[in-house]
C-alpha positions in Angstrom: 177.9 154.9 60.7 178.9 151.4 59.4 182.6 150.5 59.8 184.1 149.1 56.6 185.6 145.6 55.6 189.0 147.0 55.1 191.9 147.2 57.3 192.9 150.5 57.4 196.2 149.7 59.6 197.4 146.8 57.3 197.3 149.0 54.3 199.2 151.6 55.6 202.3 149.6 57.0 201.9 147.8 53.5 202.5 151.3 51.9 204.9 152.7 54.6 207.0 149.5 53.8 206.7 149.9 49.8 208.2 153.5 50.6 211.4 152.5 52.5 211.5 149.6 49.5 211.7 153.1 47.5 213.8 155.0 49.3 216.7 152.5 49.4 216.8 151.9 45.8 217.1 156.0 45.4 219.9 156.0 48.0 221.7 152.7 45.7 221.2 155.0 42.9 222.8 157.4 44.3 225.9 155.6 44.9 225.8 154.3 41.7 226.0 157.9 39.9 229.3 158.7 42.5 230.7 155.4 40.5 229.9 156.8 37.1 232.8 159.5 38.0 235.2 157.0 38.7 234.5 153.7 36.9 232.9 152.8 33.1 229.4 152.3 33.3 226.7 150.4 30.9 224.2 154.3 30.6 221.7 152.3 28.5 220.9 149.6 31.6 221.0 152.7 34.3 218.3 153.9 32.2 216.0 151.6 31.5 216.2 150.6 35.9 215.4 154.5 36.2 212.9 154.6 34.0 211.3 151.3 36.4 211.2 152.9 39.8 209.5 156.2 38.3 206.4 153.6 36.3 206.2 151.6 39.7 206.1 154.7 42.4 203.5 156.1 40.1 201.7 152.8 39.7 201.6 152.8 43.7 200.1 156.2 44.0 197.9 155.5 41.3 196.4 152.6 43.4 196.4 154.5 46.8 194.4 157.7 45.5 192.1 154.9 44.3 191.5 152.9 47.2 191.0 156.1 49.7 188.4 156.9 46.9 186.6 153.6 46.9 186.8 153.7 51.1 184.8 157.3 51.0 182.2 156.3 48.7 181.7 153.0 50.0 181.1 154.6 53.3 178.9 157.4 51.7 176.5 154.3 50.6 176.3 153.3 53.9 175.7 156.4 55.4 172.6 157.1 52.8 171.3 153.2 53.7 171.6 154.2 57.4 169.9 157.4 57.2 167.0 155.7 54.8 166.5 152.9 56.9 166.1 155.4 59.8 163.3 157.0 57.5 161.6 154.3 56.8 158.0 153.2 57.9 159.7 149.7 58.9 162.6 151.6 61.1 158.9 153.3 62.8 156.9 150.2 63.1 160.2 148.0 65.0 160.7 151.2 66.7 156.9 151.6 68.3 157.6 147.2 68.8 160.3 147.9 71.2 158.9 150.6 73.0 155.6 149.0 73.6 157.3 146.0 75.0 159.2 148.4 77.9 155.8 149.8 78.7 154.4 147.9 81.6 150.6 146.9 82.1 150.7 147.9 85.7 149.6 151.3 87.2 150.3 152.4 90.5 148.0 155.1 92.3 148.2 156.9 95.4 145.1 158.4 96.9 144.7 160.3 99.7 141.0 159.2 101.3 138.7 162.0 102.2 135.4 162.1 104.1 132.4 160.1 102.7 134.6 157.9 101.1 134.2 154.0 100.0 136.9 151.5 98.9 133.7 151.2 96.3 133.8 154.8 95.5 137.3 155.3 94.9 138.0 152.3 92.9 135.3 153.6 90.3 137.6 156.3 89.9 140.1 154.4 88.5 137.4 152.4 86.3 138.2 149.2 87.8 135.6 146.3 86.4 132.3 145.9 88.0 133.1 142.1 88.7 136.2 143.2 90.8 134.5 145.8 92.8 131.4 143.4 93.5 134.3 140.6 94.7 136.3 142.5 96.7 133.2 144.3 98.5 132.2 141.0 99.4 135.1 140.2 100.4 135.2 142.6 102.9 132.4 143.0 104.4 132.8 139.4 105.1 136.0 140.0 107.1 134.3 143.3 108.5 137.4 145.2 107.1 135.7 148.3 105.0 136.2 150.7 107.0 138.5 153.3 105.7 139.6 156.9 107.5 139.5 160.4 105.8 143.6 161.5 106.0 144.8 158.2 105.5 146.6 157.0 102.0 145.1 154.6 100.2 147.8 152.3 97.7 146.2 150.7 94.1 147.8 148.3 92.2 145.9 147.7 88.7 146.6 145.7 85.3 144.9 146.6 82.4 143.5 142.8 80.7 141.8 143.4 77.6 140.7 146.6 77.9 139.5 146.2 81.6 141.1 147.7 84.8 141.7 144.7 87.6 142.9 144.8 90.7 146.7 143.6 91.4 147.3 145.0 95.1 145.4 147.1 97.5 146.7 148.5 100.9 145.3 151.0 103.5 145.6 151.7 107.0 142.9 151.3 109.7 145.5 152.2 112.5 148.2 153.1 113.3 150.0 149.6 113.7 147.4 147.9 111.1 147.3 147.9 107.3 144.9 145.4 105.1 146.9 143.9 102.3 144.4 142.6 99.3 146.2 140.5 96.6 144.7 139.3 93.8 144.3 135.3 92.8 143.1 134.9 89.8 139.4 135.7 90.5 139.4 136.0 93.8 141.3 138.2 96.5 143.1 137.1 99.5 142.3 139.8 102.6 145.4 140.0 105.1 146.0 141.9 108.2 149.3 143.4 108.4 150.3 144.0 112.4 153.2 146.4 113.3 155.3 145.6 115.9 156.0 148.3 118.6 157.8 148.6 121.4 156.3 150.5 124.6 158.5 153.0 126.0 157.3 155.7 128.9 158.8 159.0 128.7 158.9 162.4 131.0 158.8 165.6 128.6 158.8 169.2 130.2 158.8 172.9 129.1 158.7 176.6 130.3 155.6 178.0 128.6 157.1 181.3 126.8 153.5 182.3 124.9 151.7 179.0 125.0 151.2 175.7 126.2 150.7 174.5 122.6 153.8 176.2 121.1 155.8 174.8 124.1 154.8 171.1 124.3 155.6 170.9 120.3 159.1 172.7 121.6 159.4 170.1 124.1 158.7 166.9 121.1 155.5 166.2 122.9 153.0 164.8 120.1 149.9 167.2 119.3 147.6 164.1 120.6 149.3 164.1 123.9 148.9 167.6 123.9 145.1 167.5 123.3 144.8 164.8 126.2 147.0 166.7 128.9 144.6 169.9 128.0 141.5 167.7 128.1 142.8 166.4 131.5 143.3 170.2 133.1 140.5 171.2 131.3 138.1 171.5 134.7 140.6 173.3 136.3 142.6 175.5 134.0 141.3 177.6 130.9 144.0 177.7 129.0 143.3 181.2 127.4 143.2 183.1 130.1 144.8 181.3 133.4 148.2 180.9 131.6 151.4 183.5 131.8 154.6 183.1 130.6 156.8 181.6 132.7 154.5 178.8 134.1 156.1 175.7 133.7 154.1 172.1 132.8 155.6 168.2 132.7 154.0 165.4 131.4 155.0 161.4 131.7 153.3 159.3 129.1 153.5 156.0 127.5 154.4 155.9 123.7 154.9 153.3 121.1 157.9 153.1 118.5 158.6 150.6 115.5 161.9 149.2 114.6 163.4 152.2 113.3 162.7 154.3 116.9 160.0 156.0 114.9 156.8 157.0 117.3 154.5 154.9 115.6 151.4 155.8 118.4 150.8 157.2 121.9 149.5 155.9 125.1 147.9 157.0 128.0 149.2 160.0 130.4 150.3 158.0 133.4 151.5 161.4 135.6 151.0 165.1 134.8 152.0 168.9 136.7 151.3 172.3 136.1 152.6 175.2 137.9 150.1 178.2 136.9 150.3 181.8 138.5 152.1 179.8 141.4 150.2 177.2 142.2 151.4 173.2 141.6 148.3 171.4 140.2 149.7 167.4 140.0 147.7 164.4 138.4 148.0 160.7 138.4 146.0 158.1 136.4 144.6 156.0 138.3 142.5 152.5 137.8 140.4 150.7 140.2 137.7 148.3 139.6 138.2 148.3 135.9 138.0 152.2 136.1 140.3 154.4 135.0 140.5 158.3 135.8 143.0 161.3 136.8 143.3 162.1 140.6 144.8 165.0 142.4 147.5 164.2 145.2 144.8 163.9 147.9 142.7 161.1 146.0 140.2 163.6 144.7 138.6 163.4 141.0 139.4 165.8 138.5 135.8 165.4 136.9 133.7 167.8 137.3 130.2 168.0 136.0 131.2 170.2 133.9 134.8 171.7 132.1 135.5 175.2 132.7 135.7 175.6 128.7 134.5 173.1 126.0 137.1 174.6 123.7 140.9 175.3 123.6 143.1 177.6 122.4 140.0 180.2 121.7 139.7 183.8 122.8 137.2 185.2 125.0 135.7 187.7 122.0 132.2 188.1 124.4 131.2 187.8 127.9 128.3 187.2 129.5 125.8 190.0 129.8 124.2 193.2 128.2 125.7 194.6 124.8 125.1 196.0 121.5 124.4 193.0 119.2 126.6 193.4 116.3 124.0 192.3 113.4 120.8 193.7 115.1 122.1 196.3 116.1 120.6 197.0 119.6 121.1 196.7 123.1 120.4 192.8 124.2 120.8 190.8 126.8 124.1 188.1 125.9 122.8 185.1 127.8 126.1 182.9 126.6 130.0 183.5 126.3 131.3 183.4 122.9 135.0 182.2 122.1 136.8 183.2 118.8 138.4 180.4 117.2 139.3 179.3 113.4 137.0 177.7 111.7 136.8 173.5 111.9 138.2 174.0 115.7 136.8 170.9 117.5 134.5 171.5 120.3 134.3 169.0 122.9 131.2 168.0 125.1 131.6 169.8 128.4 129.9 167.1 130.3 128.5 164.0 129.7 124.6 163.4 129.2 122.5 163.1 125.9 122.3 165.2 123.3 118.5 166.6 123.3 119.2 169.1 120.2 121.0 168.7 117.2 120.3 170.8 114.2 119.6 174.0 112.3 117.8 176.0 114.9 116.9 179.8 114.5 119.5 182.8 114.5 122.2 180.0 116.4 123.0 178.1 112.9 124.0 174.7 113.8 123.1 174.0 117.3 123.3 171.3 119.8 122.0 171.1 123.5 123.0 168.4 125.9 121.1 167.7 129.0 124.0 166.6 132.2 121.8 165.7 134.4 118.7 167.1 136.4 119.7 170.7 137.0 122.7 171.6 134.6 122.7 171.4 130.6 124.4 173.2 127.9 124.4 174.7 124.5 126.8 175.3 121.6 126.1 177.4 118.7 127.4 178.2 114.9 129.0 175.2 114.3 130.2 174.5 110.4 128.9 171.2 111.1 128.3 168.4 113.7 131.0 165.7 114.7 130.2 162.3 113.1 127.3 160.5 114.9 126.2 163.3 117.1 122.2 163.3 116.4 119.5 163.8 119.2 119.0 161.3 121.6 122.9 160.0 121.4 124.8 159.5 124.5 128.2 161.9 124.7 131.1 161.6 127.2 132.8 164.6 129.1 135.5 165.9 126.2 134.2 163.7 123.4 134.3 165.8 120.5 130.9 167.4 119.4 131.0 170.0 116.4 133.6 172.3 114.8 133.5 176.7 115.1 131.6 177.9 112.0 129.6 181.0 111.2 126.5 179.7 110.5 123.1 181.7 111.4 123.4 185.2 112.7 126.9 185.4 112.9 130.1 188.0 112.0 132.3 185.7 112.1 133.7 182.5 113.3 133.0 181.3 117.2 131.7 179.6 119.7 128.9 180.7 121.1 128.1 179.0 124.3 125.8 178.6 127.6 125.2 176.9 130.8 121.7 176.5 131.3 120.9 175.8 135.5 117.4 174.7 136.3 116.1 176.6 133.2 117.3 179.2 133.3 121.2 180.6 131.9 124.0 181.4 134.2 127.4 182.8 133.6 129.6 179.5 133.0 132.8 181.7 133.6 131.4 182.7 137.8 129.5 179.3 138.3 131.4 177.2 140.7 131.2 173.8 140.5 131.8 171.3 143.7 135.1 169.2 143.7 135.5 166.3 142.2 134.3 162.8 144.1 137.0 161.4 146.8 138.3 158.1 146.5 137.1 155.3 149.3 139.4 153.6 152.0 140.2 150.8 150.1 140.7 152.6 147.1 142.2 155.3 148.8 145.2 153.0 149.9 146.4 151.8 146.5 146.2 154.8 144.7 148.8 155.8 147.4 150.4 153.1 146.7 150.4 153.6 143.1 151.1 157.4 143.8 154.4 157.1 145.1 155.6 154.0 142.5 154.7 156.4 139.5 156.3 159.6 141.4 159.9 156.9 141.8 159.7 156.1 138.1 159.1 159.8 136.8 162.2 160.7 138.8 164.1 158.0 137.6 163.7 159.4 135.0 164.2 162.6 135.2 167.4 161.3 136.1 168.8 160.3 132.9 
């Protein structure tokens, strides 16, 4: 509501003042009548001055009940202006004005990039221009920078100009440590590299395994990467599903990476690992030599293999190797493979390195893949959901390189692993085949890894120590 012209406070002291004004000239009345007792008085003249103060205090009522009138309906008008004006289609149209100016023309998106994905692709989602998308393509395939990871958030800036979607900002990550920063001038867009800086820190992390190494390294703050490399590294000489009990006891010392806020930004290699399982102290140390780096055992001896004991971890032996009642067929058959239960999308990893010699739909096995190691050994994986990104036949694999992921596919109740060792032709048991140790060190090589041996064994109890 409108405030008024008048003032309210003025008036009434005005008023309160005319009243005292009153009130003393009733109080010299009154000592006037006590002198009409006492003393000769002119009655006419006493009653023309009555007569006076009753015309004026009803004069000044008169004019107050007035004024408070003429204050409510003023403000009655105003109100009934106020409340049309808020009706009105002019009230709407300044109204839509003023909001319209607080909307901004920039949009900010947030997209999550999943497999099979293009900067292209996803930008067409958000109906940015043609123009822009041919640009910025350009642009970076120029600076080789298109590359974009499934997992990874993706950050659009866009302005709408005339009815057209532009580009403002992009950002993604292609690493940990690097983003691409794409900022737009005017028709063109300038492509940066944003580095993070890290600082390297090594760390010793150990743990009681109480129901599994998993569950216990995530206990101890060990990062699930670090995880995944310290079982890849044991993975010739421990199987994790079966050789574990409670009780055994593991320690790891690795190299890891943190930003300025002490946040573990990415991890490094595994410089020193241990294992006590059902007894027995297995100890590894990275090792490089000629531009060669690989995990030895405390007498200088490889920890490769030809082949890992089990291409897969944290899976449960569900089959052995041998004769049983196929569960589909329904009939006694010969199980030339060992089959491990796992969720589906598990990774599998390469048990060896060679080249991939199958990789595709193949009979009752689903998605299958066979890798030829070398002259006498090769090996086979079967009902995979679906085949790791650039596996094909005739690719080259490494020993633990990931290959395929469990499924169900072909003749199958379920997902698993089914997999074989295949020696000279024919298939073996690859839980009973024993495979020679791994290759010693030389003389010369011999004496700096022990060397190297007992520096890393002072810094791991150094720190220990703290």
């Amino acid at each position: 509501m409108f405030k008024t012209k008048f003032n309210y406070p003025a008036i009434l002291q005005a008023l309160k003042s005319k009243f005292k004004q009153l009130l003393n000239s009733l109080a010299n009345l009154q000592t006037s009548r006590f002198k009409i007792k006492y003393a000769s008085f002119n009655f006419p003249s006493f009653q023309r001055k009555y007569i006076i103060y009753l015309i004026s205090l009803t004069v000044f009522f008169g004019f107050y009940i007035f004024i408070v009138s003429q204050f409510k309906y003023y403000n009655k008008i105003k109100e009934n202006n106020f409340r049309s004006f808020l009706n009105s289609t002019e009230f709407d149209h300044l109204k839509k004005d003023f909001i319209n100016s607080l909307i901004t023309p920039y949009k900010e998106y947030k997209y999550t990039i999943k497999d099979n994905d293009t900067i292209e692709k996803i930008l067409k989602n958000y109906d940015v221009s043609d123009k822009d998308l041919k640009n910025l393509s350009s642009k970076l395939k120029e600076k080789k920078l298109s590359g974009i990871f499934a997992g990874t958030e993706i950050s659009i800036i866009i302005k709408k100009v005339e009815g057209k979607n532009k580009i403002v900002r992009l950002f993604y990550p292609v690493s940990e440590v690097k983003t691409i920063v794409i900022k737009r001038e005017e028709e063109n867009f300038n492509v940066t590299e944003k580095i993070l800086k890290l600082d390297k820190v090594e760390v010793v992390e150990s743990n009681i395994i109480k129901n599994n190494l998993y569950s216990a390294a995530i206990e101890a703050g060990i990062e699930p990467n670090v995880i995944i490399d310290f079982a890849s590294i044991y993975g010739f000489e421990v199987d994790f599903q079966r050789d574990i009990r409670t009780g055994d006891k593991f320690e790891v010392y690795y190299e890891k990476y943190l930003d300025e806020n002490k946040i573990t930004r990415k991890t490094g290699k595994i410089i020193y690992a241990s294992m006590f399982v059902n007894g027995k102290e297995l100890v590894l140390y990275n090792f490089k030599y000629k531009n060669k780096s690989g995990y030895y055992d405390i007498d200088g001896k490889s920890v490769i293999k030809t082949l890992m004991k089990t291409p897969i971890n944290g899976a449960r032996l569900s089959s052995g190797f041998g004769m049983r009642k196929h569960p589909i067929l329904g009939f006694n058959k010969m199980h030339k493979g060992t089959d491990f239960a796992a969720p589906t999308g598990t990774p599998i990893m390469a048990s060896g390195s060679g080249v991939v010699e199958m990789a595709q739909r193949y009979k009752g096995y689903g998605n299958f893949i066979r890798i030829r190691h070398n002259s006498t050994y090769k090996t086979a994986y079967a009902h995979m959901s679906k085949f790791a990104k650039g596996v094909r036949r005739g690719a080259r694999v490494n020993q633990g390189q990931i290959i395929g992921y469990v499924g169900s596919t072909g003749l199958s109740t379920g997902p698993h692993l089914h997999y074989e060792v295949i020696k000279n032709g024919k298939k073996i048991n690859s839980q009973r085949m024993k495979l020679p140790k791994g290759k010693a060190l030389n003389k010369e090589a011999r004496n700096k890894f022990e060397l190297e041996r007992i520096n890393i064994d002072v810094r791991v109890a150094r720190l220990r120590a703290k």
